[in-house]
Each structure stands twice: as structure tokens, then as C-alpha cells.
C-alpha positions in Angstrom: 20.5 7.9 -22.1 21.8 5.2 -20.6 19.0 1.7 -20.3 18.2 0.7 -16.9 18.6 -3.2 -16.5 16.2 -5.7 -16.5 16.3 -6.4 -12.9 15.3 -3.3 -11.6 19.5 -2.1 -10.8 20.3 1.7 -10.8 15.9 2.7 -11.0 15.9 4.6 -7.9 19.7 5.1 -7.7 19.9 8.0 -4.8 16.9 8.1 -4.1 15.1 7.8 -0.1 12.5 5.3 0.4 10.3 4.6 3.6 8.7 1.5 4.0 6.3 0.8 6.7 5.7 -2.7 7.8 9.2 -3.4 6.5 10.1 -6.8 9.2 8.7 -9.0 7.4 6.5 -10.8 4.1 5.7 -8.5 1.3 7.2 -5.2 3.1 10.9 -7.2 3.4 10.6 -8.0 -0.1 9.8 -4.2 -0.8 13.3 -2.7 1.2 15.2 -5.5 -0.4 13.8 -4.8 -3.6 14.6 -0.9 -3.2 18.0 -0.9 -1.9 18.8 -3.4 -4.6 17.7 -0.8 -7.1 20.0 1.7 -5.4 17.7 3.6 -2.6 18.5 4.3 0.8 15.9 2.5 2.7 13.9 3.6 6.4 12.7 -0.1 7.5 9.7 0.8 9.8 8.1 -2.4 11.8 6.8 -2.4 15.1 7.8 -6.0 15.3 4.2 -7.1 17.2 2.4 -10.9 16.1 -0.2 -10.8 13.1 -2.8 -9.3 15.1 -0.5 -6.1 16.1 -0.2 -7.1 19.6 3.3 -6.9 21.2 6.2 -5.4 19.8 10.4 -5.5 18.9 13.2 -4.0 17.1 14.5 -7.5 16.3 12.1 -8.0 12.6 13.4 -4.0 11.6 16.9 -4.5 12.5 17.5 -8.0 10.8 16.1 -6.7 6.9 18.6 -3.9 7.9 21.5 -6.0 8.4 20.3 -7.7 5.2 20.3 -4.6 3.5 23.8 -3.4 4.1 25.3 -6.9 3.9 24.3 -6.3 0.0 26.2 -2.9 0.4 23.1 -0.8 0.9 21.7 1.8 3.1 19.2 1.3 5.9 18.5 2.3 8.9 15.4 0.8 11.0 13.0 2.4 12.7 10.1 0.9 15.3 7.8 3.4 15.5 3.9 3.2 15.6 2.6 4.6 11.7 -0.8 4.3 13.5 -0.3 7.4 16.0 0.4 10.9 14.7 3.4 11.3 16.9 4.9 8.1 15.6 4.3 9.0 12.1 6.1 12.1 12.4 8.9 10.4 14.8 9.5 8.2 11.3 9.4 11.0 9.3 12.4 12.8 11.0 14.0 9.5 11.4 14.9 9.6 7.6 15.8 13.1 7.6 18.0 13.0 10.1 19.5 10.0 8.5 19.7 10.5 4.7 18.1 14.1 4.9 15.3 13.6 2.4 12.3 11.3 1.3 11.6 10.4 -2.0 9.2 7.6 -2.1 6.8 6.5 0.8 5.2 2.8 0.7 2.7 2.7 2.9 2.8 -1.8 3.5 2.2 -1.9 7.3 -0.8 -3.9 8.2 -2.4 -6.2 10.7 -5.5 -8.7 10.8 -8.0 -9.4 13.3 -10.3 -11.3 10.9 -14.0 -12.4 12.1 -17.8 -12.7 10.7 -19.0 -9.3 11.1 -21.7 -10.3 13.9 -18.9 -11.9 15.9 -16.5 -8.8 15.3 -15.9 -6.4 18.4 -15.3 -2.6 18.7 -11.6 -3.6 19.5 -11.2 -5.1 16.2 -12.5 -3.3 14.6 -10.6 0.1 15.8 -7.4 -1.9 15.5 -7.5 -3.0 12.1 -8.4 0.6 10.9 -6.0 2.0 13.2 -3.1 0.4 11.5 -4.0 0.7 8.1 -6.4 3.4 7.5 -5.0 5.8 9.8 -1.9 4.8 9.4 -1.8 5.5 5.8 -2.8 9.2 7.2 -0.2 9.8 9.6 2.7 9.0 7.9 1.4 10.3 4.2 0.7 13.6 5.8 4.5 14.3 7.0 6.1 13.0 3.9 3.7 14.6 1.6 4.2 17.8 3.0 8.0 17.4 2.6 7.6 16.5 -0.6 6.2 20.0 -1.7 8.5 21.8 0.3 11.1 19.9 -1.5 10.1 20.8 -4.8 11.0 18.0 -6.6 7.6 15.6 -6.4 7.9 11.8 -5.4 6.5 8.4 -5.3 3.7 7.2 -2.5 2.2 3.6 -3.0 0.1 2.6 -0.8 -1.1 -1.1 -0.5 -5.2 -1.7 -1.2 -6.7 -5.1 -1.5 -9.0 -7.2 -3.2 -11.0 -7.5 0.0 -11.6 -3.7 0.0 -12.1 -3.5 -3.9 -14.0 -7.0 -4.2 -15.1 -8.1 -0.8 -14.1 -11.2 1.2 -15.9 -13.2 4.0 -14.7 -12.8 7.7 -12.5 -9.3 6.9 -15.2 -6.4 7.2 -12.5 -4.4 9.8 -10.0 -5.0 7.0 -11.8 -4.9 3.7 -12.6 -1.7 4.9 -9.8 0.2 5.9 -8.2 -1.2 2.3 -11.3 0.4 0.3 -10.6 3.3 2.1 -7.2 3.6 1.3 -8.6 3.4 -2.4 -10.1 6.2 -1.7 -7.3 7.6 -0.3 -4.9 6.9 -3.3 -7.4 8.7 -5.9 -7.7 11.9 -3.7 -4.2 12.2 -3.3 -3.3 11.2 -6.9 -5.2 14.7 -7.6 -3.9 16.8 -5.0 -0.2 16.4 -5.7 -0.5 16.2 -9.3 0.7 19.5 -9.5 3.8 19.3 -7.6 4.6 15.8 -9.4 3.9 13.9 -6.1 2.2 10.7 -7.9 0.2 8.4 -5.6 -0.9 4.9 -6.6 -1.8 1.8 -5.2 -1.0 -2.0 -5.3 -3.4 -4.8 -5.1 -1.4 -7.8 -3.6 -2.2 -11.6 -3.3 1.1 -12.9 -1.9 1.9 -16.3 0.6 3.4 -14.7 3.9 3.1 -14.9 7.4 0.1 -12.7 7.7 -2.1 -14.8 4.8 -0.5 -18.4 5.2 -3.4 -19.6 7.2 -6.2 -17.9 4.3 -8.5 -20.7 2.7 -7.6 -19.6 -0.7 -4.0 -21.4 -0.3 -5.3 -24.7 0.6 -3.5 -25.1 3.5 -0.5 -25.4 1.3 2.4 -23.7 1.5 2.8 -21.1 -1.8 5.4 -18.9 -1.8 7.0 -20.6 -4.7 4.3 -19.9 -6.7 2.3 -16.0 -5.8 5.4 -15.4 -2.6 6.0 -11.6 -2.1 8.9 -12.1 -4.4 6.4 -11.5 -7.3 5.2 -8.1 -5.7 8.2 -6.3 -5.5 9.3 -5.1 -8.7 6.4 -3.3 -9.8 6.9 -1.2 -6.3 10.5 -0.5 -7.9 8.5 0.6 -11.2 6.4 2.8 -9.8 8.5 4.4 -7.1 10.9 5.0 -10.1 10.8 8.3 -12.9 9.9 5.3 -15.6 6.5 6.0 -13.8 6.2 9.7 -13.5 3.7 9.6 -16.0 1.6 6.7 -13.7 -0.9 8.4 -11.0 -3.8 7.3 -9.3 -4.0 3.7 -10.2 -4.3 0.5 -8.7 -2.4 -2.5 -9.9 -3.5 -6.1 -8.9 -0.7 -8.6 -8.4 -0.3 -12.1 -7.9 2.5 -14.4 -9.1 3.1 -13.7 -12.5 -0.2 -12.0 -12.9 0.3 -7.8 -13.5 -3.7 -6.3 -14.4 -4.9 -2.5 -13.4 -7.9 -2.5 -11.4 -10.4 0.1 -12.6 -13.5 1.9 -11.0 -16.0 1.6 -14.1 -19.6 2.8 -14.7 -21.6 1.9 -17.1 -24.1 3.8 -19.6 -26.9 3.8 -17.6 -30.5 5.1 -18.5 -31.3 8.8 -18.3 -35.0 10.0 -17.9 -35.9 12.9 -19.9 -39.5 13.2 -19.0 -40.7 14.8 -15.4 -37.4 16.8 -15.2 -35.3 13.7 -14.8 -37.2 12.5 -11.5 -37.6 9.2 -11.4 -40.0 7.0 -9.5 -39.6 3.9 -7.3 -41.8 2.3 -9.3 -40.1 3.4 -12.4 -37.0 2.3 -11.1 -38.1 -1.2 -10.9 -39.4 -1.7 -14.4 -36.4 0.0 -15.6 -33.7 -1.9 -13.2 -32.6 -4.5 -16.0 -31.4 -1.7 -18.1 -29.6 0.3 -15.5 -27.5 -2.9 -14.7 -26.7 -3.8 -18.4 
């Protein structure tokens, strides 16, 4: 059996890969990454400003034209992965092209970041919109092709540390990124059985969309944690060197790689009064549950 090389060449050799959110930042990186590694590559963007307003085929089209000037496949695609109908729309877009999906990274995203008491109904239902839903509408098409297919597949989706952790200002978005946790775990289980794997990455990277974020200073860092550094483990897991990886959630920033884990501790079980437990109880015992 031939070795894959260290860079990533030949991993998904064949294989069909949409990425949504494609035109730009961490999602460029992710299409470049892919077709360098051999897949044929849907590059979905919507092309609108930070905050999802507006909208062009310029972002899509020029990673395309990057791609095939490396002698890849792409085609782009502009479509909404927030509406059902443009979900679907993406969908058959790589069908018709390359007439099969493979591997699905759900990257497209938007911020409309504010203190919660200052955030609006608008923001609120946009930020969801785009990531949350979004995740659902495309998933659903490409999962379902998946089975039909019979030969399983690869969906990453993108969580964050604002969903997982928490993070001042980003309510709208730390939510719709805990929900895609969610998500990831309930998928990794319901395509288990036809090898449809479903995991999720954890990303601190300098781009357009985060430049502006106190934790860089002000400074520009894409030297040091760009989206360069998230790539690769997108080629990993969207590869068969991961069909034995499901339902986890990989934090990366930089040259940092760690899995993120949902943990509970041992607790303290009551044996006396047929389990029930009493306010009061509770805060006598409270040290002990949090050890």
C-alpha cells in the first residue's frame, strides 16, 4: 500500500468535496487545501460583507480560478446554505458537475457581534440563520445522498470556542456554534452505520471575519494562527486515514492540534429517600458535586 505524503498530496484523490463559505479566510484555505490533495471542489460563497449583507460571484469564482490554475477541479457556486432551496440548489450543483459528493464542510459563517442587552431580533435570526440553519439545509441533501450512495463520507462542520467556552459580545454566534456541537454528536450517531462520519473543528485563525477580535491585539497574525494552520486537519479527516474518527471536535490554532471533550465528573449519588434529594441537601453537598 502505497504511503500518502506528508503534505496531504493524493488523501482525497477522486474524491467530491463541498465547501460552503469557500471566498474567502479559513474556507479558501479549505478548497485550496482539498483540491491540492486531489478533490474536486464545489466553492459555495455568497460573496456578501462580514455581517452577510450584500452579495457576489466575484469571492467564489476567484478561489476557483485559483484552483484550476494548480490543475484542479472547481466549480463555484453562490447560493444561500441558509435557505432550504439554496441548500438543495448547491447540492445538485455538484451532481450535475462531478455527479457525486463525498465530503461536505460546512465553513460558511457571518458575525453580527453585540452585548446581549444591546443585541436585536435581526441579529440575532441572522447569525443563526447562516450557521445553525445552514448547517441543516445543506447537511440534510448531502447526507441523504450519501446513504443512497452507499459508500459513507466525510461531513465537518466548524464549532467554536465561543459556543463550547463562551465569549463576551457573541451570544447570536456562540450559540448557533454550540448548536452545531450538538449537531455533530447527533449525526456522528445516525450515520455511523452507513460510514457517514461527522466531526467538527474548533478554529482560532486571523482572517477577515476575526481581524478586528481583541484577542489579536490589534495586530496583524496570520503568520502566526492564519487559516493556513487549519487546513490540513480538514484534509485528515475528510480523508479514509480518518474513517475510524466520528463525532469529535478538534481545537486548532497555529501549531496547536487538542480534541475538545464533553466530560462529567463522578458526582455524588444519594442512596437514602430513594435518591431524592433536597434543596437544602444540595447546598451542603454542592462542594462535592463540583469536585
Amino acid at each position: 500500500m502505497a504511503c500518502a505524503k506528508t503534505d496531504g498530496t493524493g488523501l482525497v484523490d477522486g474524491k467530491v468535496a463541498i465547501v460552503t463559505g469557500a471566498g474567502g479566510g479559513i474556507g479558501r484555505q479549505h478548497a485550496l487545501a482539498l483540491a491540492k490533495a486531489g478533490a474536486k471542489v464545489v466553492v459555495n460563497d455568497l460573496g456578501g460583507a462580514r455581517d452577510g449583507t450584500g452579495a457576489s460571484s466575484s469571492m467564489a469564482d476567484h478561489v476557483v480560478e485559483e484552483i484550476r490554475a494548480l490543475g484542479g477541479e472547481a466549480v463555484a457556486n453562490c447560493d444561500s446554505v441558509a435557505t432550504v432551496a439554496g441548500a438543495r440548489s448547491l447540492t445538485q450543483t455538484a451532481l450535475d458537475t462531478f455527479g457525486r459528493i463525498d465530503i461536505l464542510v460546512n465553513n460558511a459563517g457571518i458575525l453580527r457581534d453585540k452585548s446581549f442587552v444591546k443585541m436585536d431580533e435581526a441579529a440575532w435570526d441572522a447569525v443563526i440563520a447562516v450557521h445553525l440553519k445552514g448547517a441543516f439545509c445543506v447537511t440534510q441533501p448531502v447526507f441523504q445522498h450519501m446513504k443512497e450512495r452507499g459508500e459513507g463520507g466525510s461531513i465537518i462542520n466548524t464549532s467554536s470556542t465561543s459556543g463550547l467556552l463562551g465569549n463576551f459580545g457573541q451570544a447570536n454566534y456562540g450559540a448557533a456554534k454550540a448548536g452545531i456541537a450538538g449537531f455533530t454528536r447527533c449525526l456522528a450517531i445516525e450515520g455511523e452505520r452507513a460510514g457517514i462520519r461527522t466531526n467538527a473543528i474548533v478554529p482560532i485563525a486571523f482572517t477577515r471575519m476575526t481581524s478586528d477580535l481583541p484577542i489579536f491585539g490589534g495586530q496583524n497574525k496570520e503568520a502566526e494562527i492564519g487559516p493556513q494552520f487549519i487546513s490540513p486537519m480538514v484534509v485528515f479527516l475528510a480523508s479514509d486515514a480518518a474513517k475510524s474518527i466520528n463525532g469529535r471536535f478538534f481545537f486548532l490554532s497555529g501549531g496547536q492540534i487538542k480534541e475538545m471533550r464533553v466530560v462529567m465528573n463522578e458526582g455524588v449519588t444519594k442512596a437514602a429517600d430513594a435518591g431524592l434529594w433536597t434543596a437544602e441537601e444540595i447546598a451542603a453537598n454542592i462542594e462535592r458535586i463540583l469536585a
